[in-house]
Structures are given as C-alpha cells and as structure tokens.
DRENMI-14443 format. One line per field, with one value per residue (C-alpha): residue number from 1; residue in one letter; x, y, z. Coordinates in steps of 0.02 Angstrom, whole numbers. Example, Ala and Ser with C-alpha at 12.3 -4.5 7.8 and 13.67 -1.06 7.14 Angstrom:
REM residues 2
lumgu	c(1 2)
voke	c(A S)
xx	c(615 684)
yy	c(-225 -53)
zz	c(390 357)
This chain:
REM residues 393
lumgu	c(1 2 3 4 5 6 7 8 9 10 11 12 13 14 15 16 17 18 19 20 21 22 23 24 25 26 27 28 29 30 31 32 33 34 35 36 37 38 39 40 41 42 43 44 45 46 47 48 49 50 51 52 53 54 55 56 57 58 59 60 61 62 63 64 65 66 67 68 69 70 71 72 73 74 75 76 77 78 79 80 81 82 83 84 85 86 87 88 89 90 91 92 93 94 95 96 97 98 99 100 101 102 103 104 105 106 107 108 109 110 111 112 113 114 115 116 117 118 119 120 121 122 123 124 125 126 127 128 129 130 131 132 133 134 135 136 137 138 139 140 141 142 143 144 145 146 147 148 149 150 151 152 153 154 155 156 157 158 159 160 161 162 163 164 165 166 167 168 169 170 171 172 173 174 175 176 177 178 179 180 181 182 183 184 185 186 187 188 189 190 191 192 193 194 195 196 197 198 199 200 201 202 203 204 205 206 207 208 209 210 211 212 213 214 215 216 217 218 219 220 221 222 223 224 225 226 227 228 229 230 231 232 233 234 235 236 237 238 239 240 241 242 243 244 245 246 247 248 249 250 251 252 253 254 255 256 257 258 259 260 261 262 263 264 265 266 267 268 269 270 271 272 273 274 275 276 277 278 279 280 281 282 283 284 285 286 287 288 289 290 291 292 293 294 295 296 297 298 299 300 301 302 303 304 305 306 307 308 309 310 311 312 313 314 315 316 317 318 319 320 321 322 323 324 325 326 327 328 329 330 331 332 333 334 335 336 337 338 339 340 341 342 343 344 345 346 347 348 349 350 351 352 353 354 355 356 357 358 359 360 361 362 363 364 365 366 367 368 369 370 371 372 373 374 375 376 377 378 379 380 381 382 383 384 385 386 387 388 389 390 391 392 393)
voke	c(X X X X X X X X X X X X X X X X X X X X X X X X X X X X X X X X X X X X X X X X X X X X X X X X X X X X X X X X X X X X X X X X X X X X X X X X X X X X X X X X X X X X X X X X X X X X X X X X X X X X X X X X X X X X X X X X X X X X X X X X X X X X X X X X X X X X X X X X X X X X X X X X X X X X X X X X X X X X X X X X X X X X X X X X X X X X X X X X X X X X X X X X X X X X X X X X X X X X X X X X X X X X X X X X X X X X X X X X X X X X X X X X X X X X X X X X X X X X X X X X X X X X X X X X X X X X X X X X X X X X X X X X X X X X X X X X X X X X X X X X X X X X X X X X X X X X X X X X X X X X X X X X X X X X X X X X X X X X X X X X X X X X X X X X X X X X X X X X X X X X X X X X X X X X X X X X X X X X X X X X X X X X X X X X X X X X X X X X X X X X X X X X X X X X X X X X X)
xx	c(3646 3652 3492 3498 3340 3245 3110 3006 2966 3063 2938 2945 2913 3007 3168 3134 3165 3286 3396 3341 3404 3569 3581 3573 3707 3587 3644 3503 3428 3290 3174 3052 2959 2993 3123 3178 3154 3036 2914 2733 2591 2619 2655 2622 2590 2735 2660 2769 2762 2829 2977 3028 3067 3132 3241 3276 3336 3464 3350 3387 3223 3301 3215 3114 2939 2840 2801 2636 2557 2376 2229 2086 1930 1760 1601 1575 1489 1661 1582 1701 1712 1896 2058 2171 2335 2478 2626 2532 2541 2728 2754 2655 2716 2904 2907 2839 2705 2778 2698 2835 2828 2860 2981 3068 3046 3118 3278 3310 3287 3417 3544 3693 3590 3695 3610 3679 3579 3424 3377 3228 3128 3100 2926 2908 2784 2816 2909 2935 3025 3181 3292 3405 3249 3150 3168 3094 3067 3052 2975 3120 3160 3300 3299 3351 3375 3355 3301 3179 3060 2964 2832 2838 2756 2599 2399 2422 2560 2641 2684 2535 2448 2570 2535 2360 2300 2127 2121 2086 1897 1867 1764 1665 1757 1912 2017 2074 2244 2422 2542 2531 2614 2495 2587 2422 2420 2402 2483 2613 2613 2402 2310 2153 2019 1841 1693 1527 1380 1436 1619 1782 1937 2121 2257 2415 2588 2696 2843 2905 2731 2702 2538 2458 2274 2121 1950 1849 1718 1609 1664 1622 1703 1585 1652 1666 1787 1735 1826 1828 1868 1888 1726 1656 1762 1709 1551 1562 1659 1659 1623 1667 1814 1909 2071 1971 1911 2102 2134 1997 2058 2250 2205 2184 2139 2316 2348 2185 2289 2339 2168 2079 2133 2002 2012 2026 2046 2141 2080 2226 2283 2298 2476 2564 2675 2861 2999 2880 2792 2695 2723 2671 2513 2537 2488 2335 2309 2171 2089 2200 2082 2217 2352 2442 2478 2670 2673 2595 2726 2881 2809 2810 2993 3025 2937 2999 3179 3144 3066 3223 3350 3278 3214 3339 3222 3144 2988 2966 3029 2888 2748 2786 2799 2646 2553 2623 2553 2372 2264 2358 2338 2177 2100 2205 2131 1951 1934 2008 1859 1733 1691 1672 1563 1399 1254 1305 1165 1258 1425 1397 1359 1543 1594 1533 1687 1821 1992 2091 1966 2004 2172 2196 2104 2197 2358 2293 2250 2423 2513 2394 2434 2598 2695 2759 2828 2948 2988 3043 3137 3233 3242 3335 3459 3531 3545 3669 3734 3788 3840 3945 4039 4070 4141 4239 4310)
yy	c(767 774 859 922 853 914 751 825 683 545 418 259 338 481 367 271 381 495 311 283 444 448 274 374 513 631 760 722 826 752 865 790 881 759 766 599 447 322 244 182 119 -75 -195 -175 -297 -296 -380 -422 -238 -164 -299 -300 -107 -137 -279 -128 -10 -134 -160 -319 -388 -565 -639 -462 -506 -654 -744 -777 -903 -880 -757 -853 -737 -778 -697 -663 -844 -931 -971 -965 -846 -857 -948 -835 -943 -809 -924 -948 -730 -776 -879 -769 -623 -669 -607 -651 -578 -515 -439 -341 -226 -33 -15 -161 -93 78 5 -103 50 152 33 106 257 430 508 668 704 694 856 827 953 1056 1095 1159 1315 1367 1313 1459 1459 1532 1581 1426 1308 1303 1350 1276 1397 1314 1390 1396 1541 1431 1374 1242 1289 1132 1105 969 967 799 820 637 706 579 627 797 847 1018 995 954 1116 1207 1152 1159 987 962 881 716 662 531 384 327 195 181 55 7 -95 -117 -274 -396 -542 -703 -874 -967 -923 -1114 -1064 -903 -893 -892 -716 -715 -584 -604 -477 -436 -330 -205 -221 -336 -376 -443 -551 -563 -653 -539 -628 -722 -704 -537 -519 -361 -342 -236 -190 -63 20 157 315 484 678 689 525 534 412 287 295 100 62 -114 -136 -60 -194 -326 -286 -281 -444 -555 -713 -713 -842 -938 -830 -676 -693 -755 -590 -498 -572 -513 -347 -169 -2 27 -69 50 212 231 206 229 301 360 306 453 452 606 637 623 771 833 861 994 1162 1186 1109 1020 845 734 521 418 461 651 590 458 440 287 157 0 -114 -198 -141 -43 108 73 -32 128 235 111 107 291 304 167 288 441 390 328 505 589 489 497 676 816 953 924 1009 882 755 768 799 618 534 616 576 399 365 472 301 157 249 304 127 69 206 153 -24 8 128 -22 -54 -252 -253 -346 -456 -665 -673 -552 -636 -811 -803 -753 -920 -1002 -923 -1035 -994 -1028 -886 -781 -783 -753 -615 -525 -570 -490 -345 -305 -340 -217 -76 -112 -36 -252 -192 -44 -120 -278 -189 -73 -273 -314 -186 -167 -367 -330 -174 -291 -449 -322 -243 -411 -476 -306 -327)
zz	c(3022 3211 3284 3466 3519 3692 3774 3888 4013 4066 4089 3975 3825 3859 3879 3736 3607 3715 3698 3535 3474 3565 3490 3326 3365 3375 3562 3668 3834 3935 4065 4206 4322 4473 4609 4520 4396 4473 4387 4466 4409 4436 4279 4101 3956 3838 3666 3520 3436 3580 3606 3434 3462 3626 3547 3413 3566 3615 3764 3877 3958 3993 4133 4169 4246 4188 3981 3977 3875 3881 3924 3981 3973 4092 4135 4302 4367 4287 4087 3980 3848 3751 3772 3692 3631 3670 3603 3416 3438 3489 3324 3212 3271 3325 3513 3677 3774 3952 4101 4172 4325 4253 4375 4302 4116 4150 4232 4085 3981 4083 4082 4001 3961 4029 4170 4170 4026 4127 4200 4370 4449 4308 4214 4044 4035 3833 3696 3578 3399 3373 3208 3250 3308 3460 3625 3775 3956 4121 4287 4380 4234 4159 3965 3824 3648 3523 3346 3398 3569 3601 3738 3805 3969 3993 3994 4090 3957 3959 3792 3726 3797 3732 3565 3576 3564 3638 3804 3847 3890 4018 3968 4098 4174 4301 4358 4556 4510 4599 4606 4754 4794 4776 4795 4775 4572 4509 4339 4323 4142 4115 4130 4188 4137 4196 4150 4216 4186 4292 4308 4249 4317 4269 4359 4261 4341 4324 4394 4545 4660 4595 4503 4418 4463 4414 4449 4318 4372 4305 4361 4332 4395 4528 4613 4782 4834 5005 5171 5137 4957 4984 5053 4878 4782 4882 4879 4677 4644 4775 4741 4549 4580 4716 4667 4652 4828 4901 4798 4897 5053 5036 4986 5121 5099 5084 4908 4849 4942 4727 4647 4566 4406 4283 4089 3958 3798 3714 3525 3408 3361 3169 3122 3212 3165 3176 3267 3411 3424 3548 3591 3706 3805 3770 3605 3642 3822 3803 3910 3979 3860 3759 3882 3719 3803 3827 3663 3558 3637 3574 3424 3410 3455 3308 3179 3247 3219 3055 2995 3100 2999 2822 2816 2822 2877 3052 3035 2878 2976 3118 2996 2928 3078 3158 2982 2966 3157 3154 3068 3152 3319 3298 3271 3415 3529 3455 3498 3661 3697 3662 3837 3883 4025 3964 4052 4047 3905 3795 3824 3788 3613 3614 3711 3533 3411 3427 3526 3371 3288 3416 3433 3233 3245 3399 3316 3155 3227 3309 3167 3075 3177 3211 3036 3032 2867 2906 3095 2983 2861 3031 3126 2956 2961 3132 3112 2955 3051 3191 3064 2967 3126 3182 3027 3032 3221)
C-alpha cells in the first residue's frame, strides 16, 4: 500500500531512500534546511555494499570519479605495513571500489529524480502523532502530515532530538581534508594511507587530477584553531613522503578555510516509537576510519524499503528495519572507533601478515555487515523484474 513518506534532509542519504521509495510508488516529500541542494565535504569511498544498492536505485555512476585498485598502507618513515588488493574485494564481492567526489554522487542520485518534491529552507522543530499518522512542524509555522517521517538530517539531526536519541560524543580525533588537484600522482587508481604515532593521513585519486586528502589529528572541544593551519600540518607531517610534501607544498590556508572537522561517534539508538525513524548519520554519525559513512547510509535505504514493502503496518515496519540494522551497524561503528595512530615499533609487527591475509579479512568483514544475503536476494529480483518487462515489451 502506498505510504506518504516525509525525509527530513536531502543530503545523500536523505535522497537515497526519498528515490528509493518513489521507485516503490510510495508519494514521497523531502525537507532541507538549506537555501539549496549542494553537497560538500570532498570525495567519498564508494565500496561494493554501497554500489550494489546504488546499482539497486537504478543509480548510474559510469565514469563518476576514479576505480581504485589498491590501498597501500605505510608508517610514517615509508615501511610498509599492508597492500590491500581492492580488485580480489571487486571479485569477491562483485563491485568496484570508487572514490567519487560527493558532489559527483549526489548529481548521479538526482538524475531523473523530481525536484519539486524537494522543499529548501525549511527546519523541522517537532514531529507529533496524529489519528491518521504523524505530523511534522517547521519554523517558518508551516506543516506536513505523513504516515512515515525519516530524519535523514546528518550528525546535528533535528530528527533525532526529537526522538530522543542521545547525542553524539566526539572521539578525540579530527580530520583537515578537501580535494585538490595533484597531476604528479604516479598511479590514479592506488590509495595511499600512511600512519604515525601522532597522526595519519590519506591520498585517494578521485578522478581526473582530483585527489581526496586527509590529516587526523587529536582534537579536543577546547581546540583553539591557528591563524596558520598549514603551518601546524606541516609542522606534523612533513617529510613523511615525496607526494606528501608536493601535497604540503600545493596546499594554503585557504584549502584548510573547511577544516577541521571533529570525529563523533553517535551511540545507536534502541528501537524507536511510532510512525518516526533515523538513517544515515542521524543514525551512527562515526569516525571516517573505513570511510562507511555513505555506504552504511545506502545500506539503510536497502533495508528500509525492504521492511516498507513487506510489512503492512509502518510502525512494524520501522521496528524491523531499525532492529535488523542495530548489530551490523554497531560493529561497523566499533572498529571504526579503533584509532590507528601507533609508534613504528607497534606497527611493524603488522608489516609481517601477509597482503593476501589482509585483504580476506577486510573483504570478510564487509560482506559481514553488509545483509550479502537479503541485498542478493533484492539484486535477484529487480534483475527478473527487468528480464520479465523486457520479454513483455
């Protein structure tokens, strides 16, 4: 039965499922609180659970940012610590890894979606039950009545205040990132992630000359941020690699004008009461460790549609989906807590466990959290869906 279902937020998650569920036939409404749809925040890592639900959302990402093929991991003087084979994850798995600008990712993810059900400049301040559903109240003194709300609203989430969820709690670390263009990248499909006692940092292609980089630091609320931040990154990682210093080089005060942003970690919240429920990082806000934020989020749309198409009661609907996510999420949201940074004595034991060893194991993991079963099983069916209109046309 078609639900009229209300997304606060109209970030990445946000128009996931708001596609997903239009996709579905169910009358869909989206809210944002800014002036319009842009999305920041650089690139993100797309890993095979999130494209097989992008692939799921009729989402093309043909030729969007960069493959990658491998994630070599050092310690901070250049020893090597971990090769990690991204096109055996490919094969095992069945999609590629891609580093994709979130620009990039939220265009594809618009395309042929209807704008005029996107609603700017408006910010939810309750969402109240009715005797038909639920009813969500704006500040500009305007309303929507729905049967379903989904607060897709990010870490600072509306929603998820509304609801009561307890807050997110930072973690200790932050990260200084943005996207620059670096011609001098010797290979555009090889990450590079380097750690030190005191710090680590990324450089992903992320298409063209465009690369995504980072520099986590500790970080704490009574930061005071320099008049020169790129004196304080210099001054931290200079010298850990010819790229990282052309990196060093290229970079101003003005590609740090962003940074940096904290990591927090939200706890996951027991299953929630009526007609209302959270995705994306209004769920689990967590650290950038295995760059899962967006991929957790897809996969949360995948599940949520599921529970929306085989339960008949909403409410019911919700639980299961919020149920079915809590342990998978929760581990994912662990491990990315487990802070890397380590002296060069502590990490080279690590250079000893084979790349093949590794690589199983990352691959495992993903596909362990990832519901491979039921996002097989939905794969399966829209390809007979399609096969069957075909045969039909």
């Amino acid at each position: 039965m078609p639900l009229r279902v209300l997304v606060v937020g109209a970030g990445v998650g946000g128009i996931s499922v708001a596609r997903g569920l239009l996709r579905d036939g169910h009358d869909v409404a989206v809210f944002d609180q800014r002036p319009e749809i842009t999305a920041g925040g650089g690139a993100v890592t797309i890993w095979p659970n999130g494209a097989t639900v992008l692939a799921q959302l009729g989402v093309d990402m043909a030729g969007a940012g960069q493959l990658l093929s491998s994630v070599q991991v050092l310690t901070s003087t250049g020893h090597p610590i971990a090769t990690l084979d991204l096109t055996t994850i490919t094969d095992l798995l069945g999609e590629p890894v891609r580093m994709v600008p979130r620009r990039v990712l939220l265009e594809r993810l618009l395309d042929g979606f209807p704008v005029d059900r996107i609603r700017c400049g408006v910010r939810a301040v309750a969402a109240v039950d009715t005797r038909h559903g639920v009813r969500v109240d704006f500040d500009d003194g305007t309303s929507a009545e729905g049967d379903v709300v989904i607060g897709a609203d990010g870490l600072h989430s509306a929603i998820r205040r509304i609801v009561g969820a307890p807050h997110a709690k930072p973690t200790g670390w932050c990260s200084w990132q943005g996207l620059v263009s670096l011609p001098e990248v010797t290979d555009e499909r090889v990450a590079l992630m380097m750690i030190g006692e005191h710090g680590n940092l990324g450089l992903w292609p992320a298409g063209g000359f465009a690369v995504q980089w980072w520099f986590d630091l500790p970080w704490s609320p009574d930061f005071v941020r320099p008049q020169r931040p790129i004196e304080m990154i210099r001054s931290h990682f200079a010298g850990w690699s010819d790229v990282v210093d052309r990196l060093l080089a290229t970079l101003t005060d003005d590609d740090l004008a962003g940074s940096p942003y904290p990591h927090f970690r939200h706890p996951i919240p027991r299953a929630g009461r009526g007609a209302v429920t959270l995705l994306g990082d209004a769920a689990h806000t967590m650290p950038p460790t295995l760059a899962q934020g967006t991929n957790q989020a897809l996969l949360d749309t995948m599940v949520l549609r599921k529970a929306l198409r085989e339960f008949h009661h909403a409410p019911n609907a919700l639980r299961w989906y919020e149920n079915t996510r809590r342990r998978n999420v929760k581990a994912v949201s662990w491990v990315t807590t487990q802070q890397v940074s380590r002296s060069e004595s502590m990490l080279r034991p690590a250079g000893m466990i084979s790349d093949r060893l590794m690589t199983w194991a990352l691959a495992t993991f993903l596909r362990s959290v990832s519901h491979h079963r039921m996002s097989a099983a939905i794969s399966r069916e829209l390809k007979a869906g399609a096969l069957t209109a075909g045969l039909r046309s």
